[in-house]
C-alpha positions in Angstrom: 225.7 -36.8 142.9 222.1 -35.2 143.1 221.8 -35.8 146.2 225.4 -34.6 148.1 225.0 -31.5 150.0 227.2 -28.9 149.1 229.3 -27.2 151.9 227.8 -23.3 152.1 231.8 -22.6 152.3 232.3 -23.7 149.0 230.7 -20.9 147.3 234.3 -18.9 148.2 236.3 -21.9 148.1 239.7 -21.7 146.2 240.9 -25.4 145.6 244.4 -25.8 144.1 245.9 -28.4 142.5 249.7 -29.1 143.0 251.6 -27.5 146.0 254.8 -26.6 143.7 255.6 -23.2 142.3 252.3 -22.1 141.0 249.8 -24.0 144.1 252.2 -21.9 146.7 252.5 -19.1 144.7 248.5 -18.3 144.5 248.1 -19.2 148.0 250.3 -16.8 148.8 248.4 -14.5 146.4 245.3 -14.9 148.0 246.5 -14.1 151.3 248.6 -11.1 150.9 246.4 -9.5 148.1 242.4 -11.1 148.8 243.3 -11.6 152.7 241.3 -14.8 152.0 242.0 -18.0 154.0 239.0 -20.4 152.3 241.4 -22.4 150.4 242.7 -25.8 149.9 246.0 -27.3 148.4 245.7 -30.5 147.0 249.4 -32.3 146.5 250.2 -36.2 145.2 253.7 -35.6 147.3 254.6 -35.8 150.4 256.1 -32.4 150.6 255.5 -28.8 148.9 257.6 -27.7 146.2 256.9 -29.4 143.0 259.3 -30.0 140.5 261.8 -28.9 143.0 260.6 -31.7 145.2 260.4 -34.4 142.8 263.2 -34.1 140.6 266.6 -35.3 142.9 269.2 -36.3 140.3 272.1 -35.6 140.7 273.0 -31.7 139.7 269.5 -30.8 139.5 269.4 -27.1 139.4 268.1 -23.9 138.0 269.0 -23.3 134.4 267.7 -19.7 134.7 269.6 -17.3 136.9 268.1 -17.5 140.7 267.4 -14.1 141.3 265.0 -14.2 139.1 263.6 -17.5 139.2 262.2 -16.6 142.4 258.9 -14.3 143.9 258.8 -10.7 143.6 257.1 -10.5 147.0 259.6 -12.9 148.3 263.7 -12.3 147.2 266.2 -14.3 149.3 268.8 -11.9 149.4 271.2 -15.1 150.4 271.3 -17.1 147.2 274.8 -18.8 147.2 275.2 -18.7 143.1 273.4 -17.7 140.2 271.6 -20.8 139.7 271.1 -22.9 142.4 270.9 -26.9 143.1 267.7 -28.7 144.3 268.3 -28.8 147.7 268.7 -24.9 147.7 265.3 -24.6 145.9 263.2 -26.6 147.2 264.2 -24.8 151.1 262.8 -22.0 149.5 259.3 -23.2 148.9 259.0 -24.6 152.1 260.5 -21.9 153.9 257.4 -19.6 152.1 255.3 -22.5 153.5 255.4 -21.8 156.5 256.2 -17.9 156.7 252.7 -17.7 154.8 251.2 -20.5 157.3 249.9 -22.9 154.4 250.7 -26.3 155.3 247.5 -26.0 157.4 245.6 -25.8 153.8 247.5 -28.6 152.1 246.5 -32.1 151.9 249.7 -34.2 151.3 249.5 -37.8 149.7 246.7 -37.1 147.9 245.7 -37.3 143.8 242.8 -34.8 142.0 241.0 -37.6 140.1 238.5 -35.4 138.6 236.7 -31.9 138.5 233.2 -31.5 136.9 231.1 -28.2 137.1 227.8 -28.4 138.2 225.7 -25.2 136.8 223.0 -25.9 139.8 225.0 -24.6 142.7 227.8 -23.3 140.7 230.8 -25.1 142.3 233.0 -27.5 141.0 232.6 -30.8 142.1 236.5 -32.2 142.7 237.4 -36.0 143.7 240.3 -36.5 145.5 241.9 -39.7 146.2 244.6 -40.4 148.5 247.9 -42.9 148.4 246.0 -45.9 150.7 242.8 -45.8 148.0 240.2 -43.6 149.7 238.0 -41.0 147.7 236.8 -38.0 149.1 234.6 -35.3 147.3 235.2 -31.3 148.1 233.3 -28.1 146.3 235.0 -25.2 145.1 233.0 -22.1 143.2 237.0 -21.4 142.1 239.6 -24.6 140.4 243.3 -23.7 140.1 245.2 -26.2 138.5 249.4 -25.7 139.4 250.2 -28.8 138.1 253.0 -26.8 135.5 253.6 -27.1 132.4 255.9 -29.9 132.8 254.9 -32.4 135.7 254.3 -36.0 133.5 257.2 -37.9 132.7 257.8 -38.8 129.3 257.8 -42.4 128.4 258.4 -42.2 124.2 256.6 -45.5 122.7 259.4 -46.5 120.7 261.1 -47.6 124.1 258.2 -49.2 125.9 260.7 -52.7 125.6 262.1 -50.9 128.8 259.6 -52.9 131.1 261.0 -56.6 129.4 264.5 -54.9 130.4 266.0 -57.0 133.3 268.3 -54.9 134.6 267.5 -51.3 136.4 265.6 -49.1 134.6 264.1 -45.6 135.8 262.9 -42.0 134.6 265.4 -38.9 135.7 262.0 -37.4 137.0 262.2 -40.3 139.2 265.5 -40.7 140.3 265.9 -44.3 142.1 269.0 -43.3 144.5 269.1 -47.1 145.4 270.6 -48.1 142.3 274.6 -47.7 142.8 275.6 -47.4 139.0 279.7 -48.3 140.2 281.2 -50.9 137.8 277.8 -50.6 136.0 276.9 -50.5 132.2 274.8 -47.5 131.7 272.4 -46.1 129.0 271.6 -42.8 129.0 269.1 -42.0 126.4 268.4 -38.1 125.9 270.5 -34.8 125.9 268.3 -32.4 127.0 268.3 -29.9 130.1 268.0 -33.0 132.8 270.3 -35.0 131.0 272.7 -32.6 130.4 273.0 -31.6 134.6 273.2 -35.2 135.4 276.0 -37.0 133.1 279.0 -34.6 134.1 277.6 -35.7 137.4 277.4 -39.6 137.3 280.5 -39.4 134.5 283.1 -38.6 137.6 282.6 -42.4 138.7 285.4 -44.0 136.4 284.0 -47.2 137.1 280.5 -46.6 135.4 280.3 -46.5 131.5 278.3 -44.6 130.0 276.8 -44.4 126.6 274.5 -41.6 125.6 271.4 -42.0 123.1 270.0 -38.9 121.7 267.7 -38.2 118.0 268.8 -34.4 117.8 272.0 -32.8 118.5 271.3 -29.4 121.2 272.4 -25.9 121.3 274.0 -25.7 124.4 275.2 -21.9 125.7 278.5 -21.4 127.7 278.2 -22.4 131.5 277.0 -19.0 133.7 277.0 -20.3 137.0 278.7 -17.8 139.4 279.1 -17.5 142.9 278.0 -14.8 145.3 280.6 -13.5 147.9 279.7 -12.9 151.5 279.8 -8.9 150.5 277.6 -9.2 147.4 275.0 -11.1 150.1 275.5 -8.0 152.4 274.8 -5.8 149.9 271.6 -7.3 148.7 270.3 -7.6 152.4 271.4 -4.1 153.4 271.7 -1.6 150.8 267.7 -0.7 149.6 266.5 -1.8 146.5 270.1 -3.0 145.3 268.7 -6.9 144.8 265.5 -5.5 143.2 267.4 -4.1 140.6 269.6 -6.6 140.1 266.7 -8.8 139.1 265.1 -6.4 136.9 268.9 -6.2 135.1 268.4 -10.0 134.7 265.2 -10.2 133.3 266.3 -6.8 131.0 269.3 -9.2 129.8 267.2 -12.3 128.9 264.1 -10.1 127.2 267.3 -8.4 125.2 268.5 -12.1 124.1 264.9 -12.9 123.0 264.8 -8.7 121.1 268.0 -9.7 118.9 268.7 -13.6 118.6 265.5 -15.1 119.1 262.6 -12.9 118.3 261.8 -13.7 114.2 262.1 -15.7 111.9 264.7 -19.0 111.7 267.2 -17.1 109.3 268.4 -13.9 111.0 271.8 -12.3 110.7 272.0 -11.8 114.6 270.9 -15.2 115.1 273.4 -17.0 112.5 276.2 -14.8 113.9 275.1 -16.1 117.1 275.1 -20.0 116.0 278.6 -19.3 115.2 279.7 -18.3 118.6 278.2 -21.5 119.7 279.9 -23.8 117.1 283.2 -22.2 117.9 282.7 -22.7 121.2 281.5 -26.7 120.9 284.5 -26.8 119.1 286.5 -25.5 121.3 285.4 -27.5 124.5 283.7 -31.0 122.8 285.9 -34.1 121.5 286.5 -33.6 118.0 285.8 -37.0 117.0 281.9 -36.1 118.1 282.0 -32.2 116.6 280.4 -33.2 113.3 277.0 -35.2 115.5 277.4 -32.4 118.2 276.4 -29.9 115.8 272.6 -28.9 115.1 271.3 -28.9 112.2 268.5 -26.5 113.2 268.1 -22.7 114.2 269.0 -21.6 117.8 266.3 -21.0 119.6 263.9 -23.1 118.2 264.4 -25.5 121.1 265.1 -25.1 124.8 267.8 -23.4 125.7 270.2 -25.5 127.8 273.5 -24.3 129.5 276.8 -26.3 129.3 277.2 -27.5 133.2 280.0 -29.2 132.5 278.3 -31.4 129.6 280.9 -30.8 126.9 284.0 -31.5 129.3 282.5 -34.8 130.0 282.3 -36.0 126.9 286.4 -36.1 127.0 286.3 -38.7 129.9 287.2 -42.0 128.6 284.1 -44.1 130.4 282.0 -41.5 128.2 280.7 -43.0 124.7 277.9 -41.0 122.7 275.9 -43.0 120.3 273.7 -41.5 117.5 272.9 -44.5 115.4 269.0 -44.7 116.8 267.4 -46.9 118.3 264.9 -50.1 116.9 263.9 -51.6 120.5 265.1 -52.1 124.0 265.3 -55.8 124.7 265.7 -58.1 127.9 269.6 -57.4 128.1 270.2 -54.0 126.3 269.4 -51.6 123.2 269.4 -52.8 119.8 270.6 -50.0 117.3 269.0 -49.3 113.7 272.7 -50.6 112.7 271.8 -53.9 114.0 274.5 -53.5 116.9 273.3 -55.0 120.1 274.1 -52.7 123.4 274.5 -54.8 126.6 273.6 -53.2 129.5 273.1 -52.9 133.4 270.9 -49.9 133.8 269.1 -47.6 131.7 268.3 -43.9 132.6 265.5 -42.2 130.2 266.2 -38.6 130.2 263.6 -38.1 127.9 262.0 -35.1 129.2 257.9 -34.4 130.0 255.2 -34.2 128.0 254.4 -30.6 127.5 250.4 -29.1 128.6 249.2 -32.5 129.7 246.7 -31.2 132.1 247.0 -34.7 135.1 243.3 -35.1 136.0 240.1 -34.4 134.2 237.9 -31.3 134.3 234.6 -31.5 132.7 233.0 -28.1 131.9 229.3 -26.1 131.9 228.5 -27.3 128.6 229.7 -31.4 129.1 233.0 -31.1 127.3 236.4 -32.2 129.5 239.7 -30.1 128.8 241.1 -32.6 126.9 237.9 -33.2 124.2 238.4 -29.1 124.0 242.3 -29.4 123.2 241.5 -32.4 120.7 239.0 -29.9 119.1 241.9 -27.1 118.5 244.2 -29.3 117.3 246.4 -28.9 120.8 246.3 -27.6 124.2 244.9 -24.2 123.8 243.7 -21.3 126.1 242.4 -17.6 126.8 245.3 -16.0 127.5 247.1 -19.2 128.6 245.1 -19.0 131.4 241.3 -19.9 131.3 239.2 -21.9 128.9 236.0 -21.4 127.3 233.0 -23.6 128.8 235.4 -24.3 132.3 233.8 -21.5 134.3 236.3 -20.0 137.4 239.1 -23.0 136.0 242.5 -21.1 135.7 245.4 -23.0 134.4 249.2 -21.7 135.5 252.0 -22.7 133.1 248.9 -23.4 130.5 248.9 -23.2 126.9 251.5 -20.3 125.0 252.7 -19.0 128.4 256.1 -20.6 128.1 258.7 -17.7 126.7 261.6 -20.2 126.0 264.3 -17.5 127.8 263.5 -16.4 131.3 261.2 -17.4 134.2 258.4 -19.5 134.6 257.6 -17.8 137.9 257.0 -14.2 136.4 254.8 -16.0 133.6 252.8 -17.1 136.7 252.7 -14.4 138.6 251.2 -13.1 135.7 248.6 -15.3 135.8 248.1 -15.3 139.5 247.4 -11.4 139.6 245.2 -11.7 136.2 243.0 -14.1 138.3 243.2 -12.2 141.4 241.5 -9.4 139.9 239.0 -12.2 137.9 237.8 -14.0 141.0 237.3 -10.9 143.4 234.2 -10.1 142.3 233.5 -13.4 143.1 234.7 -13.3 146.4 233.1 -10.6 147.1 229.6 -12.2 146.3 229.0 -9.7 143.2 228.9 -12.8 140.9 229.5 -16.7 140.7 231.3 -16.8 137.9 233.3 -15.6 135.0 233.6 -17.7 131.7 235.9 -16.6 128.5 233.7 -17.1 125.2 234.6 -19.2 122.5 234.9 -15.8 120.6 237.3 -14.1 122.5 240.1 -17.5 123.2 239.3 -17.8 119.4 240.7 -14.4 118.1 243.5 -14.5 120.9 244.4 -17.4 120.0 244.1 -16.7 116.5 246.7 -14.0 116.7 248.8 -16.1 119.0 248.9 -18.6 116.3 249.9 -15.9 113.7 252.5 -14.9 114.9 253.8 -17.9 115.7 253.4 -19.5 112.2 256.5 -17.0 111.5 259.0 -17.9 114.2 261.7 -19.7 114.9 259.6 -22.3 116.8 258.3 -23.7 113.5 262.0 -24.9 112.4 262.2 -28.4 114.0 260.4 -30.6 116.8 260.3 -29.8 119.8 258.0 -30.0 122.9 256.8 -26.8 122.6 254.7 -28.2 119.9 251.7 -30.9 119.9 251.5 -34.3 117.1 254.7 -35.2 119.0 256.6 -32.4 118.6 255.2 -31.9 114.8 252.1 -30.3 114.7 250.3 -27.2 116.5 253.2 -24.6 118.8 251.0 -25.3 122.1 254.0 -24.1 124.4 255.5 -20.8 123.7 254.2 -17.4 123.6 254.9 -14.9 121.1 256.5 -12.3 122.6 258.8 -10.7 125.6 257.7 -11.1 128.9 256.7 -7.5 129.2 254.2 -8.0 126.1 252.7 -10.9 128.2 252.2 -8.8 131.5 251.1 -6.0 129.4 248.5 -8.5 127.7 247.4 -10.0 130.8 247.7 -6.7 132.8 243.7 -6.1 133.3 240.7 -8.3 132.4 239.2 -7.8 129.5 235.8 -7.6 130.9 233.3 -8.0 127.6 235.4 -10.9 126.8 233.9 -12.6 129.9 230.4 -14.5 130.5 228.9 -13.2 133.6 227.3 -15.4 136.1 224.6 -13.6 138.8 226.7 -10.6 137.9 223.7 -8.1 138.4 225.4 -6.0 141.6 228.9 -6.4 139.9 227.5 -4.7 136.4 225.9 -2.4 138.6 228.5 -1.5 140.8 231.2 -1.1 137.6 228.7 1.3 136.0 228.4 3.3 139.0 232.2 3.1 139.0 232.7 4.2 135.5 230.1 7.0 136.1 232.4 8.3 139.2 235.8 8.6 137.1 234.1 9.9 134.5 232.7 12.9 136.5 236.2 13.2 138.0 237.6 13.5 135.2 235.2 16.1 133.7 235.5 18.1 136.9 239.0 17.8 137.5 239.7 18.9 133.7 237.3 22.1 134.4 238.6 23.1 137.3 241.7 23.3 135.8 240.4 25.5 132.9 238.6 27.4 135.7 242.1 27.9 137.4 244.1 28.8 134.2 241.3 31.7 133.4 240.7 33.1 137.2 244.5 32.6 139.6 242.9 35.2 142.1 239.9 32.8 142.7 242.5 30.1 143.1 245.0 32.6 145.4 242.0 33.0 147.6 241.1 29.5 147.7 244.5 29.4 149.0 245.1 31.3 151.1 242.5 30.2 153.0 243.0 26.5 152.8 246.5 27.5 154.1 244.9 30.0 157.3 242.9 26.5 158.4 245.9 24.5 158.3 247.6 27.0 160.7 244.7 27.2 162.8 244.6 22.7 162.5 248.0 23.0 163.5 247.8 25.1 166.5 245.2 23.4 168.4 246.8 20.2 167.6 250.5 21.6 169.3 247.5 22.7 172.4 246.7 19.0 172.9 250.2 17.7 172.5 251.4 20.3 175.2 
């Protein structure tokens, strides 16, 4: 490695990782705000648009409301429904592909192996290996990794007997669309959001019968979805800033959900009232025989939120069979349950989710330590801000640790992100410094009152994936707070939080900057004084500031003439 040559380009080089939501979304970022082009997208697909591109079972959609799961720089005025299928989605990331002219910067088929810092020149040193085998090495001074917060499939160990399993066996993640699941035997083991868009789905094939697995009984809220008329399109297209506040209403809507049901602790009157709207309406649309299991046993909100898509109605179809009895192993020809009942079976479907904050490829950082050795350290993924990482110089992660909100938008949350590093790597960019580096002190006391506050909530109630020691230990997803609190926080940089690379000209430069708006402000606030005490002085001023303008104006109406 001593002896590579490092590219002079890669001193401004921006290399993402991922070409879903967040890898498109900072490219787009870059250009538009930075009108920088020295950037490269790294994606293990074939295609852009991440999780939109990967998941394809059937009734994969949105589960927040489209309008807002969406760019701010970018609404689409012709969204069909409120929350919109795959197909619908992932149009809309390639469509911002090529409006912003990126597939030029993206390297398709291709997997981030590794990133290691080299303090020497100041870049990171990235391998890349594509499908076919072959290893290529590129330098970046600035890593972005927009893998998201959920991109790795999970496999639980309890059911690694799948791979002795001789039927068909797959991950909803990874949808095999070859296996026709007519006249079929089929498990379906997990009821969270995946599982619960695709069993209404498969369930309309009399012929296939289902039996659903599952450790934890889910809130589920009342189905949403509506659909936009051919006049409601018109009037978001044609009537000024109609759609923009029609998204701000949405997002005003969810933050006011998270303000009274799900902000504190697990035992709220506003949230119990609210756990009885639910019950009555599980009650009202589930089997009775499966009311009692259906029920949670835990506080709303403490999980993910999942709508009802047509979940509950299912459940009344008579190939439909849910099964809570556990489960010891799967075996060559089925599932055997903890009450000794053997489960013969044709396929089995895991809908058993991702695992939360696993950053996909190592990063090593200035002081030897990889991401993962740090997270080990604190007990759990864990980040300045959610964003950066003490020791990983110029390394932003989107979707990183305690950005998630649990009600609204993923996007906004990186947006967030994407504009707190903007302003972080233009100094950079600019050649005023190499590099920016949180301290250990500063992610401490963030995360320390991160922590805090979480230690009260709601997330501390039950497992869930927002938490690390599977689902037991450390709250690693969620942040405490609205998403206004987390713009606010991430608003500006926090500039004495930072180490400071070659930063001489930037320091100077900010100085002279501060020096500036202070004399501004000293002078502005005098003159005003200065006006208060003496209006003739400021009549004559004027006056004759107004006789120039005439005398502007005149010759200007000479030339025109």
């Amino acid at each position: 490695m001593s002896f590579e040559k490092v590219p002079r380009d890669a001193a401004t080089r921006v290399i993402i990782v991922g070409a879903g939501i967040g890898g498109i979304s900072t490219a787009i970022a870059l250009r538009r705000q930075l009108k920088h082009d020295n950037f490269t997208i790294y994606e293990l697909g074939n295609e852009v648009g991440g999780t939109w591109r990967a998941n394809t079972y059937p009734g994969c959609a949105s589960d927040v409301h489209t309008h807002w799961y969406s760019l701010s720089t970018d609404l689409n005025p012709n969204w069909p429904q409120s929350h919109v299928f795959q197909p619908d989605l992932k149009q809309y990331w390639q469509d911002l592909a090529h409006k912003y002219r990126l597939y030029d910067h993206i390297v398709f088929n291709s997997k981030v192996v590794s990133a290691e810092w080299v303090p020497k020149t100041q870049v990171y040193r990235v391998e890349v290996e594509s499908v076919d085998g072959k290893r290529l090495v590129e330098y970046g001074r600035i890593l972005v990794a927009g893998t998201g917060i959920l991109n790795t499939p999970n496999y639980p160990t309890e059911l690694s007997g799948v791979k002795k399993f001789k039927g068909d066996w797959f991950h909803s993640a990874n949808w095999n669309h070859s296996v026709d699941l007519r006249s079929k035997r089929v498990a379906v083991i997990g009821n969270g959001c995946s599982a619960a868009q695709f069993l209404p789905i498969i369930a309309e094939e009399p012929t296939t019968q289902i039996v659903q697995f599952w450790r934890t009984p889910m809130w589920f809220l009342p189905k949403w979805r509506d659909t936009y008329s051919p006049l409601m399109q018109w009037v978001f297209t044609n009537i000024p800033l109609t759609l923009r506040w029609y998204r701000n209403f949405l997002m005003f809507r969810q933050e006011m959900l998270y303000m009274t049901v799900i902000r504190g602790g697990p035992n709220t009157w506003l949230r119990n009232r609210f756990m009885k709207g639910l019950t009555k309406y599980l009650k009202e649309n589930a089997p009775e025989k499966y009311h009692d299991v259906l029920t949670p046993n835990y506080p709303f909100g403490c999980k993910r939120l999942i709508l009802d898509t047509g979940y509950y109605e299912s459940l009344h179809r008579p190939n439909v069979e849910l099964n809570n009895d556990g489960i010891v192993e799967v075996n060559e020809t089925g599932i055997l349950t903890k009450k000794g009942e053997t489960i013969p079976l044709d396929v089995i479907i895991l809908g058993t989710g991702f695992l939360a904050n696993d950053l996909p490829f190592h990063v090593r950082g200035s002081d030897g330590r990889s991401v993962h050795e740090y997270y080990k350290q604190q007990g759990g993924p864990t980040a300045y801000y959610g964003t950066m990482t003490p020791g990983f110089p110029n390394f932003f992660i989107l979707s990183g640790p305690n950005t998630a909100t649990g009600h609204g938008s993923v996007i906004f949350t990186e947006e967030v992100q994407i504009n707190y590093m903007i302003k972080v790597i233009k100094p950079i960019l600019s050649d005023l410094a190499t590099a920016f580096e949180p301290t250990d002190a500063a992610s401490d006391s963030y995360n320390a009152w991160v922590q805090s506050k979480l230690g009260k909530s709601v997330w501390n109630a039950c497992t869930s994936w927002y938490r690390a020691e599977e689902g037991k230990g450390k709250i690693t997803g969620i942040f405490p707070g609205t998403f206004v609190k987390f713009w606010w926080t991430l608003r500006e940089p926090v500039w004495g939080d930072f180490k400071v690379s070659d930063g001489t000209r930037w320091k100077r430069r900010r100085a002279i900057g501060k020096v500036v708006k202070t004399v501004l402000g000293a002078g502005a606030l005098g003159a005003g004084v200065y006006a208060i005490r003496n209006p003739e002085v400021v009549d004559h001023i004027l006056g004759n500031l107004s006789k120039q303008a005439s005398q502007l104006l005149s010759q200007v109406s000479s030339y025109v003439h």
